[in-house]
C-alpha positions in Angstrom: 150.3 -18.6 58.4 147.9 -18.1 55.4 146.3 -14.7 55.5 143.2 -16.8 56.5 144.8 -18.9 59.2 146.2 -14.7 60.4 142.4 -13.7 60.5 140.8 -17.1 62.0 143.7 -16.3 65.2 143.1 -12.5 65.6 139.1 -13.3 65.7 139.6 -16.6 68.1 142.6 -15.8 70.1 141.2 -12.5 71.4 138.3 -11.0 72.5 136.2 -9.2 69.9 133.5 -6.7 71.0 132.7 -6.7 67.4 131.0 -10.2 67.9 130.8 -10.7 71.6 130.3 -7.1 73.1 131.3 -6.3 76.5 133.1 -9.0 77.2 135.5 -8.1 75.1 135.8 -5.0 76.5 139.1 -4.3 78.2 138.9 -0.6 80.2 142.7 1.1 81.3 145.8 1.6 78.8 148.3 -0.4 80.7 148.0 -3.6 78.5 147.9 -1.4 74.9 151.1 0.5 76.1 152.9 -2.1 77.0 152.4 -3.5 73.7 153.3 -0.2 72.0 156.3 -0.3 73.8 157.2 -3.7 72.5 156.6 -2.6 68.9 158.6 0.3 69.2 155.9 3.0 69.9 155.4 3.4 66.2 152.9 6.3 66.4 155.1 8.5 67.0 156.4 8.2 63.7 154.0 10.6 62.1 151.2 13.3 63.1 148.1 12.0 64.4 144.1 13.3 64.4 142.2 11.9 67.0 138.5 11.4 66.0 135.7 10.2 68.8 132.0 10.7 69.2 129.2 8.6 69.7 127.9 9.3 65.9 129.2 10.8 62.9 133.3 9.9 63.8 133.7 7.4 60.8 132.5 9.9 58.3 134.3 12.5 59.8 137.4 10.6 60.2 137.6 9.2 56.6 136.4 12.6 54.8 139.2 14.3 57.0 141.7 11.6 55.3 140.5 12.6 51.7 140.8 16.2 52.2 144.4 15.4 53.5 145.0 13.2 51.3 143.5 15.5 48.2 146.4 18.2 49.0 149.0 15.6 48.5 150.0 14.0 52.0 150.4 10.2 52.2 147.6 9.5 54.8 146.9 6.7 57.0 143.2 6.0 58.4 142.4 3.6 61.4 138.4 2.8 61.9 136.3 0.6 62.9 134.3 -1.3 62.7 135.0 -3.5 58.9 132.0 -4.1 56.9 133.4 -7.2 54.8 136.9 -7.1 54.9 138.6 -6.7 58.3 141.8 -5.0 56.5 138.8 -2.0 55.9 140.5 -1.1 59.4 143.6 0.1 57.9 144.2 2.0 55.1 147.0 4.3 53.6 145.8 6.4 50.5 142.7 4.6 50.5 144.4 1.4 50.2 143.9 -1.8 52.2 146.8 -3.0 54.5 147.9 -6.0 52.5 146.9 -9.9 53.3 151.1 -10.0 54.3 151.5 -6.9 56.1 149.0 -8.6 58.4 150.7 -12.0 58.7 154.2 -11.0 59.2 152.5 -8.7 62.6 150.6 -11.3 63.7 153.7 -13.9 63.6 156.2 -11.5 65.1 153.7 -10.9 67.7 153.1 -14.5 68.5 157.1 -14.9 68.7 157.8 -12.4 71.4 155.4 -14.4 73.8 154.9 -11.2 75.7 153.4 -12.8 78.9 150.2 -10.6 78.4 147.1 -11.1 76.4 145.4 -8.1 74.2 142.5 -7.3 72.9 141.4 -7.8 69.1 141.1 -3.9 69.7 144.5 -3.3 71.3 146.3 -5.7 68.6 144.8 -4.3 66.2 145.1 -0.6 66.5 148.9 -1.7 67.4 148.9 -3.4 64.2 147.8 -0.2 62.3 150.6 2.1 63.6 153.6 0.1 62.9 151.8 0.0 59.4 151.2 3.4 59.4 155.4 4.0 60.2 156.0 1.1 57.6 154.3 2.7 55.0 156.1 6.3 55.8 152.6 8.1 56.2 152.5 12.0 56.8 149.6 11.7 58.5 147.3 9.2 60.1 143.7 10.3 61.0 142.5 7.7 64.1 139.0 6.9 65.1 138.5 5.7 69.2 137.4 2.6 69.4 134.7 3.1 72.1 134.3 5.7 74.6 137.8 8.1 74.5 139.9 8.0 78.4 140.0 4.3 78.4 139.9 3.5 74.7 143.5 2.3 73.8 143.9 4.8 70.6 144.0 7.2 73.3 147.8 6.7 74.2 148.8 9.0 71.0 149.6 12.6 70.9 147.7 14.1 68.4 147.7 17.3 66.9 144.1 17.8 66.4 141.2 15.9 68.7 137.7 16.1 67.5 134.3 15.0 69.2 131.3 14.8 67.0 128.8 14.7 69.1 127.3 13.2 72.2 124.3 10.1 72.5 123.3 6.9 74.6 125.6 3.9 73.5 127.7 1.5 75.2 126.2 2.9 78.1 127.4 -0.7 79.6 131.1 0.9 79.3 130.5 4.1 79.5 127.4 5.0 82.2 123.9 5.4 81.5 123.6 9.6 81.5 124.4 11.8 78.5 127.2 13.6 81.4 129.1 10.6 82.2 129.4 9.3 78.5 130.8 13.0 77.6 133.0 13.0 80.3 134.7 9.4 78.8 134.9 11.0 75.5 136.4 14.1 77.0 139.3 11.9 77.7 140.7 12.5 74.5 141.1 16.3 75.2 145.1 16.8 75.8 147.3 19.8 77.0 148.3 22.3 74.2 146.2 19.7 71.9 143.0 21.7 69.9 139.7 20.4 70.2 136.9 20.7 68.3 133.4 19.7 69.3 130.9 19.1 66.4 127.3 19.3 68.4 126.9 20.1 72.3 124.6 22.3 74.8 124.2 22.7 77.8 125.7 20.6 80.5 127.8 18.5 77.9 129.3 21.6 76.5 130.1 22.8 79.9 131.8 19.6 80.7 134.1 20.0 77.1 134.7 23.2 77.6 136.0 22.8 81.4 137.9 19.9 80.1 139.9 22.4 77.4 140.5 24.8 80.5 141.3 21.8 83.3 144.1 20.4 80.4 145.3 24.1 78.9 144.1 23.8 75.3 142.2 25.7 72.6 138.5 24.6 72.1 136.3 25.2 68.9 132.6 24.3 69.0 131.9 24.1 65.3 128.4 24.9 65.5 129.3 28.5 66.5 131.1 29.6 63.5 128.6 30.6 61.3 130.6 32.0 58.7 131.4 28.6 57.7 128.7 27.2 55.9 126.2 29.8 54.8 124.0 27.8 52.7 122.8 24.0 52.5 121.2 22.4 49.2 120.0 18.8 49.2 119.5 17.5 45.7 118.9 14.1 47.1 121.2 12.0 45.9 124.0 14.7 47.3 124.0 17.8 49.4 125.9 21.6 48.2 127.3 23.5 50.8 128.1 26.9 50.5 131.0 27.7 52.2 133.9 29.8 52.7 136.3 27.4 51.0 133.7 27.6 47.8 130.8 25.1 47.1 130.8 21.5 48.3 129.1 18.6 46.4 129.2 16.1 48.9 128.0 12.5 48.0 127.3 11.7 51.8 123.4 12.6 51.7 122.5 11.4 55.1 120.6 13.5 57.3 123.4 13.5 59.6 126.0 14.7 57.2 125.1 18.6 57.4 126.1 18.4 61.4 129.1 16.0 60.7 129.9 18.7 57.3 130.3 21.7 59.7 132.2 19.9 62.5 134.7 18.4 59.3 135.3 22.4 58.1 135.7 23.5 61.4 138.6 21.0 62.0 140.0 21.6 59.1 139.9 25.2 59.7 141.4 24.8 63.2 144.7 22.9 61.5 145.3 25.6 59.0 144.8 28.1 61.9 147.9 26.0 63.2 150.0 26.0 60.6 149.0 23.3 58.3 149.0 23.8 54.5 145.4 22.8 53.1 144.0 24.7 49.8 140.7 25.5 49.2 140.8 23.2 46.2 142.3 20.1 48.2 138.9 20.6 50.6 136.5 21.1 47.9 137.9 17.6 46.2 138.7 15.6 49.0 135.0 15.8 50.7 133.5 15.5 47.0 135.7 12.5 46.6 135.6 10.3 50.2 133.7 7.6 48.8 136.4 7.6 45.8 139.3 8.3 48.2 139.1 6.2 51.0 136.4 3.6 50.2 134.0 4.5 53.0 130.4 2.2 52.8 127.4 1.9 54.5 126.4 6.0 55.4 123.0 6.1 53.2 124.5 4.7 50.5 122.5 3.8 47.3 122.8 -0.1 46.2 120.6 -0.5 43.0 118.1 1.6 41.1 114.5 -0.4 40.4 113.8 -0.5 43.3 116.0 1.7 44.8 118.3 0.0 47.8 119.7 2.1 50.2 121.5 1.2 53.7 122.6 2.8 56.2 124.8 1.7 59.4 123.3 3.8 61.5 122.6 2.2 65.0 121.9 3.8 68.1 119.2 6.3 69.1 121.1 9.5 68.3 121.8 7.9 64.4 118.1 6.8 64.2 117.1 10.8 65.3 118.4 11.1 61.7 117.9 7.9 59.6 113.7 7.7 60.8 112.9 11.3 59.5 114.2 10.4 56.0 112.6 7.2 56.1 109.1 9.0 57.0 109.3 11.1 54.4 110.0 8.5 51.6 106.9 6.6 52.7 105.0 9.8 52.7 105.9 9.3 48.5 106.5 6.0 47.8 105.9 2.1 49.5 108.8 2.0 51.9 110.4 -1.7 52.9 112.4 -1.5 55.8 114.6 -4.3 56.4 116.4 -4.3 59.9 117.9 -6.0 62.9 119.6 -4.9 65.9 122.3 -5.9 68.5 121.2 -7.0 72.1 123.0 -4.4 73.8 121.3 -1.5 72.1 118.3 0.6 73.3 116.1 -1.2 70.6 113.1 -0.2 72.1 113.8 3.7 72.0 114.6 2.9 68.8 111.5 1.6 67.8 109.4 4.5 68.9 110.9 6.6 66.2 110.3 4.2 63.2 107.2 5.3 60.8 104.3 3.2 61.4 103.2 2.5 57.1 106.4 1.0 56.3 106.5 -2.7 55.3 109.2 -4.3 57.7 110.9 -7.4 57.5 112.6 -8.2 60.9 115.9 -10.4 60.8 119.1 -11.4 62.6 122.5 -10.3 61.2 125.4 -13.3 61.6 126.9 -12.5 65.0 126.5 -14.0 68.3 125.5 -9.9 70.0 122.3 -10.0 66.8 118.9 -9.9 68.9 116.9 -12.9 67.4 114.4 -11.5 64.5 111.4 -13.1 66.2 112.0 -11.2 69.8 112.9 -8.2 67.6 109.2 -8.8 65.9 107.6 -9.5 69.2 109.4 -5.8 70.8 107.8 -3.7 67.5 104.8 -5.2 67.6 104.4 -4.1 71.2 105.0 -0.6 69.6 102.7 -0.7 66.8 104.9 -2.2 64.2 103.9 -5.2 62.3 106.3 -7.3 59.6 107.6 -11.0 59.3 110.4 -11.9 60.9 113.6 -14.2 58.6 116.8 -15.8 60.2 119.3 -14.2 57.9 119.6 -10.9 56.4 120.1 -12.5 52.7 116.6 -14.0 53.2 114.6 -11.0 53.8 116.4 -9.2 51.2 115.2 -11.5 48.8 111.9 -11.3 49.8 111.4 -7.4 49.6 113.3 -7.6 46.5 110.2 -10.6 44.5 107.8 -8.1 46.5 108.8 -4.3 45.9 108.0 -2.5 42.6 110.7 -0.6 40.6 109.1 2.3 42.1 109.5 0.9 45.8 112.3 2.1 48.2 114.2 -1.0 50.3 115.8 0.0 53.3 118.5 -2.5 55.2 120.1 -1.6 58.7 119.5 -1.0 62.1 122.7 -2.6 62.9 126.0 -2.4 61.3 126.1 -5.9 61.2 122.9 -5.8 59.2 124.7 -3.6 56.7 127.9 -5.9 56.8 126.0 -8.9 55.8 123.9 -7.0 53.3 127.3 -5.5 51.7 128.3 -9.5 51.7 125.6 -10.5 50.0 125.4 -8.0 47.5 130.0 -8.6 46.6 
């Protein structure tokens, strides 16, 4: 096979949630170990940090990598999902797994005509740890997939398991109340296993903290340790934190990052506490560096200058919590265009409540078969107070803000990250 022929058969010989949703969804671990067994149960190579959450988890998880990686380990990081490049999945030091590495799985696979048939997910993430092994990592820092008990990353034995946080997605998969969706990502909680939980209250941080005590392991909430960051500075473009490792420059200025920042420290504080050699220095570079490190795109990241770009993947209600307040405020000071689009399966309409009304907005349709149509997308925020025009691709409305907006202007593109992917396409 070509690298090309490798991709076209992993996106059209199995089910991809990435473009078909829950279809594609394949609950229970029986199918993904006994494909780990074929492949030798590679995982278990190396050391392993397990990273879920409805929000926050791919920043967490690659920032965790650069810190790692900044004191000198040889780090693998499995996420999902890509933006351009589906090898974006699997990295070691940052790097892509190479166009062969992917080939020679994929054929070896096919050749063992295992009499079962897997996922995209499952292949995949099986994919990623033999890689992992091949490439002699120290260290491989995974993200779940979707949801945490069912979600087929969930057959490793970490030595750290973090949860960011807790919102309605997937509820499809993973029930329609904030209780039942914790409980699934509880899953990942494992005897003698830390945990640390980046935001819960209430009922979900009862059900976490149960969990810890049900299982026999040690539980950190990392909004509790206030000692850890004692001061926050956002100079726009990045955010300082004071904290007891010294002062963070972090270039991930999203709303959201302060909460994912503190959750990040507190795991990282949790694996020296057992044992693990990380200096201060090694923290203080690898979360200044993640976007150097490990190539992460997409979390309020800045395009172009005049006018400025800025996208975000962002996609759910508990994301858009975040992304709408920064949003309002730039229209408050400048003329705002907000390109976006959004999946079928989301809550758009929740969504749509949060958006500021003075914005210009160009509705569109990102290239997947799950994109909600721009013109029922234009129909649901009129309904909410929101005018625009609607355009069949992303590229499309892009160009149109861009003849429209002033260099003083701010553009906007998400909502989806398929939005973001095709924008990033557009823009390479």
């Amino acid at each position: 096979m070509t690298y090309a022929e490798a991709i076209e058969y992993l996106y059209n010989a199995t089910p991809q949630f990435q473009q078909i949703g829950a279809a594609a969804y394949k609950p229970g671990l029986d199918t993904t170990i006994a494909l780990d067994n074929a492949f030798g149960n590679c995982h278990r190579a190396y050391k392993t940090i397990h990273v879920g959450g409805t929000n926050g988890k791919g920043s967490t998880s690659h920032t965790i990598a650069s810190i790692l990686q900044a004191q000198g380990f040889r780090v693998g990081l499995y996420t999902s999902p890509h933006l351009i490049d589906f090898r974006e999945r699997i990295r070691v030091n940052g790097e892509m797994i190479r166009e062969t590495a992917v080939i020679d799985f994929l054929e070896r696979y096919k050749a063992m005509n295992l009499g079962f048939s897997p996922s995209f997910f499952e292949l995949t993430t099986i994919m990623a740890f033999e890689y992992f092994k091949k490439q002699n990592v120290d260290y491989a820092v995974i993200e779940v997939g979707l949801g945490g008990r069912l979600d087929c990353t969930n057959i490793i034995s970490p030595i750290l398991s973090v949860i960011t946080n807790i919102s309605k997605d997937h509820v499809a998969q993973l029930g329609n109340t904030l209780e039942s969706i914790a409980r699934e990502k509880a899953g990942i909680i494992k005897h003698g296993v830390p945990v640390v939980i980046g935001e819960a209250e209430g009922i979900i941080r009862e059900i976490f903290a149960n969990k810890a005590a049900e299982v026999g392991t040690e539980i950190s909430f990392a909004e509790d340790d206030k000692r850890i960051i004692s001061e926050v500075m956002d100079f726009g473009s990045f955010i300082e934190y004071k904290t007891e490792f010294g002062i963070i420059k972090s270039p991930l200025s999203g709303a959201c990052q302060r909460k994912n920042m503190r959750t990040i420290l507190c795991a990282i504080k949790t694996l020296i506490n057992n044992r693990l050699s990380v200096e201060d220095k090694a923290i203080l570079d690898g979360c200044e560096g993640v976007v150097r490190n490990t190539h992460l795109m997409g979390r309020w990241m800045t395009i172009s200058q005049n006018p400025t770009i800025i996208t975000d993947t962002g996609h759910n209600i508990g994301g858009w919590q975040y992304l709408s307040k920064q949003l309002a405020e730039i229209s408050e000071k400048c003329r705002l265009w907000i390109i976006i689009g959004f999946v079928s399966d989301k809550d758009v309409d929740s969504i749509l409540t949060l958006l500021p009304k003075t914005a210009n907005y160009l509705f569109t349709s990102a290239s997947v078969p799950r994109a909600m149509p721009s013109e029922m997308l234009q129909v649901k925020a009129e309904a909410h107070g929101i005018s625009g025009k609607s355009f069949g691709s992303v590229s499309d409305a892009v160009e149109v803000a861009k003849s429209q907006a002033s260099s003083e202007d701010v553009i906007f593109v998400g909502g989806s990250t398929f939005v973001v992917a095709d924008f990033l396409a557009m823009v390479n």
